[in-house]
Biopython code that builds the backbone (N, CA, C, O; Angstrom):
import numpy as np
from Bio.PDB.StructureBuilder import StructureBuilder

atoms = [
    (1, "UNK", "N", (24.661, 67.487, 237.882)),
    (1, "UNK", "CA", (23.421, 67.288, 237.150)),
    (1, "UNK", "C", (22.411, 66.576, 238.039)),
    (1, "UNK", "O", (22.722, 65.658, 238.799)),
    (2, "UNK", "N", (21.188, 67.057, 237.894)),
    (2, "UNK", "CA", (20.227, 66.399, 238.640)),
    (2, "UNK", "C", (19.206, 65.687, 237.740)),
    (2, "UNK", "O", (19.076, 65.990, 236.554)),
    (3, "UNK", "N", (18.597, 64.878, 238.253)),
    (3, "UNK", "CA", (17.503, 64.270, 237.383)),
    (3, "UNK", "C", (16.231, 64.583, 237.886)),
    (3, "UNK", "O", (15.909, 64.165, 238.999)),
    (4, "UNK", "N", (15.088, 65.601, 236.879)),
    (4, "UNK", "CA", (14.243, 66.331, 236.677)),
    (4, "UNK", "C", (13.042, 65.208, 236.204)),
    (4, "UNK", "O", (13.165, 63.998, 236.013)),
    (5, "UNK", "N", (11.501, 66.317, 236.057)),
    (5, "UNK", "CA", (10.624, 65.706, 235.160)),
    (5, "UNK", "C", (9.852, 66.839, 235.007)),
    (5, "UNK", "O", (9.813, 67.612, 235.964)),
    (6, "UNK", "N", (9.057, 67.176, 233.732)),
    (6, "UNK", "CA", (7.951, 68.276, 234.032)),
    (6, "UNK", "C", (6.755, 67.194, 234.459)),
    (6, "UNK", "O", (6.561, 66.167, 233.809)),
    (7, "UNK", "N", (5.940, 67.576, 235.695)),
    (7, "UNK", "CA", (5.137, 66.672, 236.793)),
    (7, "UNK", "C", (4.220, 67.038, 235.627)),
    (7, "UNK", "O", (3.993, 65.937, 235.126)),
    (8, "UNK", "N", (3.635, 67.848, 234.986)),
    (8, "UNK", "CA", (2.310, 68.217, 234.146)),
    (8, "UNK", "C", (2.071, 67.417, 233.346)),
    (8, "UNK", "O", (0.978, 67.284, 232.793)),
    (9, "UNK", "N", (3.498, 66.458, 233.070)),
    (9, "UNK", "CA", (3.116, 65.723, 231.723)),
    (9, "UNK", "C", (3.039, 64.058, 232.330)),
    (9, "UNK", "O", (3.611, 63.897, 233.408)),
    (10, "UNK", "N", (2.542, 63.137, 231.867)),
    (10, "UNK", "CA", (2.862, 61.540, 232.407)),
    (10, "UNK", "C", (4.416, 61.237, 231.705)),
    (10, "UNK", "O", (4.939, 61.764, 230.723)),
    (11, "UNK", "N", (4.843, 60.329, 232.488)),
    (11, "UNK", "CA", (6.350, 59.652, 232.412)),
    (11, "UNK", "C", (6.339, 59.391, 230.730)),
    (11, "UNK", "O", (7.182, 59.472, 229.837)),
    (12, "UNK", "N", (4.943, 59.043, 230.812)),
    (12, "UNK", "CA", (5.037, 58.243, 229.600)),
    (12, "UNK", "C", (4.962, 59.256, 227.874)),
    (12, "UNK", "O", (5.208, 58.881, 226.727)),
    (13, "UNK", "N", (4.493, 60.673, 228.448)),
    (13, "UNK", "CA", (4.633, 61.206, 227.747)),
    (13, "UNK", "C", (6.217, 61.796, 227.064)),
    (13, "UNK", "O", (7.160, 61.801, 227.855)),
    (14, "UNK", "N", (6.486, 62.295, 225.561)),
    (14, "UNK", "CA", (7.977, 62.362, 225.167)),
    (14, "UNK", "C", (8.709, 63.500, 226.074)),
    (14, "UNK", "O", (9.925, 63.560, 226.255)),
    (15, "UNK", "N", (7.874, 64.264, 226.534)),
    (15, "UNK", "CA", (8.586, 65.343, 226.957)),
    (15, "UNK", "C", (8.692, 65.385, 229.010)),
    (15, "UNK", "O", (9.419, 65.875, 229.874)),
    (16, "UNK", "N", (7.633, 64.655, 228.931)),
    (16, "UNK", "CA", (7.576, 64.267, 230.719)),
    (16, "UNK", "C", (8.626, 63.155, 231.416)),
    (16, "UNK", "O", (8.846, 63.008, 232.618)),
    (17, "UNK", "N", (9.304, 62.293, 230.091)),
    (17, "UNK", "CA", (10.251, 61.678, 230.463)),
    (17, "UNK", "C", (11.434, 62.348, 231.970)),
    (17, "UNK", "O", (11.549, 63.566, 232.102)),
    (18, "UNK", "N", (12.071, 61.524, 232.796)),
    (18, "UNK", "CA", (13.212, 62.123, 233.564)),
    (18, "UNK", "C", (14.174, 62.743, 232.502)),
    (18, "UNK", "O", (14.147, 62.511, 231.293)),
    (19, "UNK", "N", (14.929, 63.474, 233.090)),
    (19, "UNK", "CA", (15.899, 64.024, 232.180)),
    (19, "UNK", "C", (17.233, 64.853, 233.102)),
    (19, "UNK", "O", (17.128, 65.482, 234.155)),
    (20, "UNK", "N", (18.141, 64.654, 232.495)),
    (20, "UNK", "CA", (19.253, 65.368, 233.416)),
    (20, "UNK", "C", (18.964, 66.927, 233.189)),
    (20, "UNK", "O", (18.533, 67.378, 232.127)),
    (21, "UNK", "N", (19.198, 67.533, 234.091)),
    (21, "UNK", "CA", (19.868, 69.220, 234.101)),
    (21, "UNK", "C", (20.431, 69.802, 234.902)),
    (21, "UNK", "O", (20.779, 69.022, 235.788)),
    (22, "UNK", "N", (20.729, 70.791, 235.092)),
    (22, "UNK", "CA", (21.645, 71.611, 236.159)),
    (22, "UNK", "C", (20.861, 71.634, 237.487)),
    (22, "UNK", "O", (21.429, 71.942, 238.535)),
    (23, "UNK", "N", (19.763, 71.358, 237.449)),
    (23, "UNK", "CA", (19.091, 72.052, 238.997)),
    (23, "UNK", "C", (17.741, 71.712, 239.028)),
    (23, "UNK", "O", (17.197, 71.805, 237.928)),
    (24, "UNK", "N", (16.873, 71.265, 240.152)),
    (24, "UNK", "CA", (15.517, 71.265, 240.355)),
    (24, "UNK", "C", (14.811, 71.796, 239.380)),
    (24, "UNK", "O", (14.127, 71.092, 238.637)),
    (25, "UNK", "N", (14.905, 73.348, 239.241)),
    (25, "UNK", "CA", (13.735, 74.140, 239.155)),
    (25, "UNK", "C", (14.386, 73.866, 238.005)),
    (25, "UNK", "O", (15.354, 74.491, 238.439)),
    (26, "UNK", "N", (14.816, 73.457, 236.772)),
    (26, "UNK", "CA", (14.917, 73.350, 235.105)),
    (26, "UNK", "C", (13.463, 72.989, 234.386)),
    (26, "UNK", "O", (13.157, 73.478, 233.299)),
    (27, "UNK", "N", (12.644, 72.121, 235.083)),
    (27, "UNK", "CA", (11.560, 72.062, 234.161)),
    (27, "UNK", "C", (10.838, 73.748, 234.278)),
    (27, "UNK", "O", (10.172, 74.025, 233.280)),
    (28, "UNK", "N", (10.893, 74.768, 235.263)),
    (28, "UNK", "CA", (10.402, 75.579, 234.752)),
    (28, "UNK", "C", (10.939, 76.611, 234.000)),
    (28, "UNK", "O", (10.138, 77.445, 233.575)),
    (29, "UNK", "N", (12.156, 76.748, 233.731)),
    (29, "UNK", "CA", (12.875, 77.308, 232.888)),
    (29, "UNK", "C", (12.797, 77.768, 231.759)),
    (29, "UNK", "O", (13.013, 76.700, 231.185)),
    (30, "UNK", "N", (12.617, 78.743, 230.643)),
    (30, "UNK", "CA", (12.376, 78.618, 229.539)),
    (30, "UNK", "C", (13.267, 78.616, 228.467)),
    (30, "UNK", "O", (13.029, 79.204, 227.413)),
    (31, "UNK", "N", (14.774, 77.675, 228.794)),
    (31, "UNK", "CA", (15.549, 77.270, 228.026)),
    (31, "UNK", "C", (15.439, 75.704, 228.259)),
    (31, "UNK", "O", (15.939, 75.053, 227.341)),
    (32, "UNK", "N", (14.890, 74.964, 229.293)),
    (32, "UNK", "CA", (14.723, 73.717, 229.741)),
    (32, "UNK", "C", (13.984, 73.092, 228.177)),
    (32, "UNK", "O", (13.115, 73.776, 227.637)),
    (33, "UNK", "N", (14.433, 71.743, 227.544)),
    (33, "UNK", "CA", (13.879, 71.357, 226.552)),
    (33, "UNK", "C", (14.362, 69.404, 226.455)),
    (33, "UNK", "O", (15.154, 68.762, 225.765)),
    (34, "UNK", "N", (13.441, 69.080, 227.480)),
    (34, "UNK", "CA", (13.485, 67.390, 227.565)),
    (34, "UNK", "C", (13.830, 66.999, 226.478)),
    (34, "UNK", "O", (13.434, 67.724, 225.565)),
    (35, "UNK", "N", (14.482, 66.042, 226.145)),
    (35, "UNK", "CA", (14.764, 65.782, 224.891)),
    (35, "UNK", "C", (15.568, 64.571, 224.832)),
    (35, "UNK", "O", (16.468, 64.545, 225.672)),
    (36, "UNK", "N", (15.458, 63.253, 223.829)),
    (36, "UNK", "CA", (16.342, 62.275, 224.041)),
    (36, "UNK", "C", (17.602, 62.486, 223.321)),
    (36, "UNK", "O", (17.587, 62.486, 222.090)),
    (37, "UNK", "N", (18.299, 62.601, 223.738)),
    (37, "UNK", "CA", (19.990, 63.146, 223.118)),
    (37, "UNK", "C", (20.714, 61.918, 222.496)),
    (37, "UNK", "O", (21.429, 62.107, 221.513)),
    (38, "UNK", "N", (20.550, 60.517, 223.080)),
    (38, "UNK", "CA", (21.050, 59.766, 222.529)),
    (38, "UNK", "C", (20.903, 59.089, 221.317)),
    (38, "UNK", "O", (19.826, 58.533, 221.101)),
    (39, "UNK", "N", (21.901, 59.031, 220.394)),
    (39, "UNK", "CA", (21.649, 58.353, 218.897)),
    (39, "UNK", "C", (20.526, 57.253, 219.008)),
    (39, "UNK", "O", (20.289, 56.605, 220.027)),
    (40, "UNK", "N", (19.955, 57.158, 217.959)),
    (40, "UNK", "CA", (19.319, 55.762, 218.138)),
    (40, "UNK", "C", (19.842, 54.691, 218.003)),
    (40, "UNK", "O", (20.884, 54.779, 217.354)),
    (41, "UNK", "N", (19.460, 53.160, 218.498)),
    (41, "UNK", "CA", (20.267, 52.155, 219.014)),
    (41, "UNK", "C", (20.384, 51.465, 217.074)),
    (41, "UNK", "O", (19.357, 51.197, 216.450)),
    (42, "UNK", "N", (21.416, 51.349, 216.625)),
    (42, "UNK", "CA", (21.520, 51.350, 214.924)),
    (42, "UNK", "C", (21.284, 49.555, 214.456)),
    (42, "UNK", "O", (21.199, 49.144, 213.299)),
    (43, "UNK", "N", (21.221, 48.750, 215.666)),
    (43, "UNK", "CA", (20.842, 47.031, 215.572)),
    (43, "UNK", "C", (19.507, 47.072, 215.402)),
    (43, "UNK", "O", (18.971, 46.053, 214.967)),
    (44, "UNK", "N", (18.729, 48.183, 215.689)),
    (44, "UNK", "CA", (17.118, 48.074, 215.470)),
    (44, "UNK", "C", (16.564, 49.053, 214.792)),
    (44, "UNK", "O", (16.511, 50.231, 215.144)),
    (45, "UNK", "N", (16.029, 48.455, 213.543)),
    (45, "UNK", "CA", (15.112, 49.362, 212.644)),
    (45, "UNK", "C", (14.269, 50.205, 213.506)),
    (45, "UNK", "O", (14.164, 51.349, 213.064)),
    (46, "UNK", "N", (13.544, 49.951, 214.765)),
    (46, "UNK", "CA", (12.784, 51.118, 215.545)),
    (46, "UNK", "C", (14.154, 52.224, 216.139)),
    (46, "UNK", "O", (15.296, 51.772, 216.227)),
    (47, "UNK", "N", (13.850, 53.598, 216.487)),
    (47, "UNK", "CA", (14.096, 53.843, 217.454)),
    (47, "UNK", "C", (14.220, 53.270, 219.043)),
    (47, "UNK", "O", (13.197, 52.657, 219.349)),
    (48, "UNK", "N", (14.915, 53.306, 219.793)),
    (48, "UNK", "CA", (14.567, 52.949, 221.103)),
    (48, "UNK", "C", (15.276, 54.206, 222.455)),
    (48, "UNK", "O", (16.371, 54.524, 222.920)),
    (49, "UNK", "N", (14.253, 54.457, 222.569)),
    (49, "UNK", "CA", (14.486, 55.818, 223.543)),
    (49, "UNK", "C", (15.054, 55.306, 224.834)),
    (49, "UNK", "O", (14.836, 54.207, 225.343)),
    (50, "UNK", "N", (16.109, 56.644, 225.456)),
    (50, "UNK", "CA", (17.072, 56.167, 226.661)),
    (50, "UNK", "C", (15.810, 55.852, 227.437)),
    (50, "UNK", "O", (14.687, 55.588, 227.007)),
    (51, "UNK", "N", (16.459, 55.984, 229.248)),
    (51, "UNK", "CA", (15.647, 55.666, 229.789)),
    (51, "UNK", "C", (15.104, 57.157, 230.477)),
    (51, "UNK", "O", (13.971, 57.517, 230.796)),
    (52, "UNK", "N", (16.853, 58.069, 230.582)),
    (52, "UNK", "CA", (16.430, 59.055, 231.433)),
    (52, "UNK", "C", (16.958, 60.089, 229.977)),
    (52, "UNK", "O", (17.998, 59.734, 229.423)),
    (53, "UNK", "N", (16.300, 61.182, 229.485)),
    (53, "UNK", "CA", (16.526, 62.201, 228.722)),
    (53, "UNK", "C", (17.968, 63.211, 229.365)),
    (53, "UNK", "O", (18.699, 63.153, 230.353)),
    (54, "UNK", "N", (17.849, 63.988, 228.314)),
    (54, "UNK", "CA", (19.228, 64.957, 228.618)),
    (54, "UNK", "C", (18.063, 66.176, 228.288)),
    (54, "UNK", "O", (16.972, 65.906, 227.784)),
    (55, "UNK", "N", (18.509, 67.630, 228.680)),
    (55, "UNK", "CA", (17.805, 68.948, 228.389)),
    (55, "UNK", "C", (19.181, 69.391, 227.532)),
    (55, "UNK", "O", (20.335, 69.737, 227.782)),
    (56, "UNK", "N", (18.243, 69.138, 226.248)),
    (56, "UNK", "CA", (18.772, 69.285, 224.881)),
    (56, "UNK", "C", (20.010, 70.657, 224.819)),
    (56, "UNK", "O", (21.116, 70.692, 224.279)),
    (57, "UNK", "N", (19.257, 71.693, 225.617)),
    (57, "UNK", "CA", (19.608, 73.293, 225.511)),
    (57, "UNK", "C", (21.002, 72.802, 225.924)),
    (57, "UNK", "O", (21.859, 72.597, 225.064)),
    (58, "UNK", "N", (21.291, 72.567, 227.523)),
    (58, "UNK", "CA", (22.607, 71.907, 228.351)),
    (58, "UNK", "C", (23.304, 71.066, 227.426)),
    (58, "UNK", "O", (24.530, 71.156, 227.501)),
    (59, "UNK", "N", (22.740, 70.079, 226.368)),
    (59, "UNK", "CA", (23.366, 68.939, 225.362)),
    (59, "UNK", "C", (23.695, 69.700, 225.000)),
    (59, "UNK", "O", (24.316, 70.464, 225.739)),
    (60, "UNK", "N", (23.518, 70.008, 223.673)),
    (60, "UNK", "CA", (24.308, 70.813, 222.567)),
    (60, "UNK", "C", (25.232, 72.372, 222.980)),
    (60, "UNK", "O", (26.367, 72.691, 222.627)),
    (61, "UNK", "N", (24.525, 72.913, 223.598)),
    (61, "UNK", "CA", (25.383, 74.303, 223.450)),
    (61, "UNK", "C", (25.533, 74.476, 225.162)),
    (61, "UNK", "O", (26.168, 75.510, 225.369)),
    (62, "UNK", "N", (25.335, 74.123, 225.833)),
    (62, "UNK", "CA", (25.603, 74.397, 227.504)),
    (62, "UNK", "C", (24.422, 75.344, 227.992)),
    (62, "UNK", "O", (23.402, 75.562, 227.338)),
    (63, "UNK", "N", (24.657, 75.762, 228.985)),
    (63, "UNK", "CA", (23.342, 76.695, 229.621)),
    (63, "UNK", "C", (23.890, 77.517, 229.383)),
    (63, "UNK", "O", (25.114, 77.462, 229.259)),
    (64, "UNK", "N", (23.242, 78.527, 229.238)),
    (64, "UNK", "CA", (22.875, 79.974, 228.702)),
    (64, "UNK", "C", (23.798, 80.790, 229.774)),
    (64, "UNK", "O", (23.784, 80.510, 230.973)),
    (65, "UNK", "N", (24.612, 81.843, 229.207)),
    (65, "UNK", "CA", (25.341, 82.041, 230.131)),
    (65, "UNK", "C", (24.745, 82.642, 231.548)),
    (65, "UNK", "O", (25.239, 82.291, 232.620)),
    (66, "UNK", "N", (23.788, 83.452, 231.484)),
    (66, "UNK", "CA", (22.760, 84.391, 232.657)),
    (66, "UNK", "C", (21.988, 83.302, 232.699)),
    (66, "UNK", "O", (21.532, 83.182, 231.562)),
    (67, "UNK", "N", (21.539, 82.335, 233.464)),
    (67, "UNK", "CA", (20.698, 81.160, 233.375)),
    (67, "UNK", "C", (19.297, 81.885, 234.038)),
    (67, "UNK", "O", (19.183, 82.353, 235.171)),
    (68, "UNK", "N", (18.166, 81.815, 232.843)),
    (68, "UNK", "CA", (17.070, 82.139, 232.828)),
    (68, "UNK", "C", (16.365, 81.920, 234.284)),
    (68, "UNK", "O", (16.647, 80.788, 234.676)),
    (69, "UNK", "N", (15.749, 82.444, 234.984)),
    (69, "UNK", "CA", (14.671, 82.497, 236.343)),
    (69, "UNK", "C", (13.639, 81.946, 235.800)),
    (69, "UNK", "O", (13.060, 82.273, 234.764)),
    (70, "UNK", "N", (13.262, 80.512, 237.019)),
    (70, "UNK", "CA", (12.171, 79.506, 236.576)),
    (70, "UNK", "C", (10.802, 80.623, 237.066)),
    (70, "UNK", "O", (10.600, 81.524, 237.880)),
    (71, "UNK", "N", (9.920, 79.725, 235.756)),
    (71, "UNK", "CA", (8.266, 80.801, 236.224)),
    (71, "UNK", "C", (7.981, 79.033, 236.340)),
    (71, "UNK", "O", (8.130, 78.048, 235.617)),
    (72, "UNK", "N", (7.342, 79.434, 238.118)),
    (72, "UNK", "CA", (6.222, 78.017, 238.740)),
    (72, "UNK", "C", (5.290, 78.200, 238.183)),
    (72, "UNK", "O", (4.913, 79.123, 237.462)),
    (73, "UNK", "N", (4.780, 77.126, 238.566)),
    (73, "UNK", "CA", (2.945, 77.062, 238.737)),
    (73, "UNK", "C", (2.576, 76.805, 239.915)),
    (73, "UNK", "O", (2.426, 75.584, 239.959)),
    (74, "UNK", "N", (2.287, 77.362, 241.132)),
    (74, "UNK", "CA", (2.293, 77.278, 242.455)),
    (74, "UNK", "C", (0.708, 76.839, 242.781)),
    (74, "UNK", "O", (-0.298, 77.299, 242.242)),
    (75, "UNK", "N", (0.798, 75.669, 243.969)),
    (75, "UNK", "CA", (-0.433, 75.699, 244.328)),
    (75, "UNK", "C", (-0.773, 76.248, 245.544)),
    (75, "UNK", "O", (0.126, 77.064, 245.749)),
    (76, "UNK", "N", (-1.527, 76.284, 246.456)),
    (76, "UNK", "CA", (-1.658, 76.642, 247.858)),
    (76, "UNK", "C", (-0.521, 76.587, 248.872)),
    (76, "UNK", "O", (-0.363, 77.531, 249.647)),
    (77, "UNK", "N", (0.249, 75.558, 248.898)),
    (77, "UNK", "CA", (1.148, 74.908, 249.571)),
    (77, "UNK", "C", (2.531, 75.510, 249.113)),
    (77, "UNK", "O", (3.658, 75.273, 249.547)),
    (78, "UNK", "N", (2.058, 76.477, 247.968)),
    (78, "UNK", "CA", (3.736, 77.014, 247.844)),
    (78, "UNK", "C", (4.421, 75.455, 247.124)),
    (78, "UNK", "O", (5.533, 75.258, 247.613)),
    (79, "UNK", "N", (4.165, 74.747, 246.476)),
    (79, "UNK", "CA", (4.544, 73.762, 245.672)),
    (79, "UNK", "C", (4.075, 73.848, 244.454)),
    (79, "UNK", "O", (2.921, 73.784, 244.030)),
    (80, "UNK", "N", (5.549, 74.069, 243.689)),
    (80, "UNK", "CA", (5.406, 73.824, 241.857)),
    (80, "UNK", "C", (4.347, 72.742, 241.401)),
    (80, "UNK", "O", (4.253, 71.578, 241.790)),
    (81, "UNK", "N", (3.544, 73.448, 240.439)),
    (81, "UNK", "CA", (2.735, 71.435, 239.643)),
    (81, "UNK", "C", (3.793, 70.866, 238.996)),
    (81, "UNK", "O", (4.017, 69.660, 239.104)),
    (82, "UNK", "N", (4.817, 71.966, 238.000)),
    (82, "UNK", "CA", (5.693, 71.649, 237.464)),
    (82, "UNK", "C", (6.948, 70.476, 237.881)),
    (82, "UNK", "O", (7.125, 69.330, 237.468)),
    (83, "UNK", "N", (7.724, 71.324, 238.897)),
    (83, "UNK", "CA", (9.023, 70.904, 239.169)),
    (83, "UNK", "C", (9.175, 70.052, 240.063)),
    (83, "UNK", "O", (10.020, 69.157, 240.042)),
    (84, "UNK", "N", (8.031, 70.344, 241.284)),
    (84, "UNK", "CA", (7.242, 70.039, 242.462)),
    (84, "UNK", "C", (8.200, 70.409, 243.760)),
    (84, "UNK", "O", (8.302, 69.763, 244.803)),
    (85, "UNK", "N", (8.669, 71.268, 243.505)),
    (85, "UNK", "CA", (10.196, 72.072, 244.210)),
    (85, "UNK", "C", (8.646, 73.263, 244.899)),
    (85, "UNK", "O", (7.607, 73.715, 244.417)),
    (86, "UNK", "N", (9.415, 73.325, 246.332)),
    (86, "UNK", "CA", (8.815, 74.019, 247.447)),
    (86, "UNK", "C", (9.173, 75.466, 247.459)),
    (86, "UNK", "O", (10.097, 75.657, 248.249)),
    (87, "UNK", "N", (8.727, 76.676, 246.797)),
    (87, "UNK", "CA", (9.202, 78.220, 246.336)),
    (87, "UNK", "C", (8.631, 78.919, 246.929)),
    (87, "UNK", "O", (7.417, 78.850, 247.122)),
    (88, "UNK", "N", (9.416, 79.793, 247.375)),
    (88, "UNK", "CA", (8.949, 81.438, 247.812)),
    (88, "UNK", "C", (9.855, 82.371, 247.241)),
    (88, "UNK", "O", (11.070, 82.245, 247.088)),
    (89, "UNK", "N", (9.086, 83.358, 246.935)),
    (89, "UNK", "CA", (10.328, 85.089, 246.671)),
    (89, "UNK", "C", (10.200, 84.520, 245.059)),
    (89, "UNK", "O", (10.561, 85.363, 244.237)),
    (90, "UNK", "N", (9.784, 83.344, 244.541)),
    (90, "UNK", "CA", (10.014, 83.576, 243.236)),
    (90, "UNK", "C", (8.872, 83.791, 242.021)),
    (90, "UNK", "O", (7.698, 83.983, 242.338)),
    (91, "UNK", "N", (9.320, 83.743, 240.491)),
    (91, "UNK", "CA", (8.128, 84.428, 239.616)),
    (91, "UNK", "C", (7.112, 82.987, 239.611)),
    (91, "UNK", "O", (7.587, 81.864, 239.447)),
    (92, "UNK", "N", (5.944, 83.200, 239.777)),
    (92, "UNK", "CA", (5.203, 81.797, 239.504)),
    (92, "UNK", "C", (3.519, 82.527, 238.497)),
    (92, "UNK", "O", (3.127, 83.688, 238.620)),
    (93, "UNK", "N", (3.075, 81.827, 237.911)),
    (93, "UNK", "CA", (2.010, 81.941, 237.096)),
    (93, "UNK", "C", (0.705, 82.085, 238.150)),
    (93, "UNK", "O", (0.922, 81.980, 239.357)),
    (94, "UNK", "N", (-0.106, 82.231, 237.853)),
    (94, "UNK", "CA", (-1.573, 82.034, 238.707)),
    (94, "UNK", "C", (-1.785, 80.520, 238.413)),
    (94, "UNK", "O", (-2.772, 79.936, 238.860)),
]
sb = StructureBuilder()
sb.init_structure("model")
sb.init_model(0)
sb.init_chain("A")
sb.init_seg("    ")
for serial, (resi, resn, name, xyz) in enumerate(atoms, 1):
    if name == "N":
        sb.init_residue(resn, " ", resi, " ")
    sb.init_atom(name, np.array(xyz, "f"), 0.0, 1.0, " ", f" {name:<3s}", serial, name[0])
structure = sb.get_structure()
């Protein structure tokens, strides 16, 4: 497991949090789904969120058996905005 982020979002946002998954390119994935997996802490009436997320899809049911091909968002440099993983030969958005 590696520890990921989608770069598009701030840390601070719920879904831009770090998060474990199988591989770099998971934030562009379209089974990839940041997500805090852990129960909430039950001594405190708030929630209190982990520090690093799990990708919910991998939590509950495992990866997909044919594991989906990440679509980038590539800039000039051949660097994801997303994943921020360095791609060639693969599907990326305009």
């Amino acid at each position: 497991m590696k520890i990921v982020r989608d770069l598009t979002l701030k840390k601070t946002d719920f879904k831009g949090h770090p998060c474990y998954a199988i591989d770099e390119y998971c934030p562009c994935r379209p089974c990839y789904n940041c997500h805090d997996c852990t129960p909430p802490n039950r001594m405190h009436s708030n929630k209190v969120y982990s520090d690093i997320f799990h990708c919910a899809s991998n939590y509950n049911r495992g990866c997909p058996d044919s594991i989906p091909v990440p679509v980038h968002i590539l800039n000039r440099q051949h660097r994801c905005k997303r994943c921020g993983q360095v791609v060639r030969n693969e599907i990326s958005k305009a």
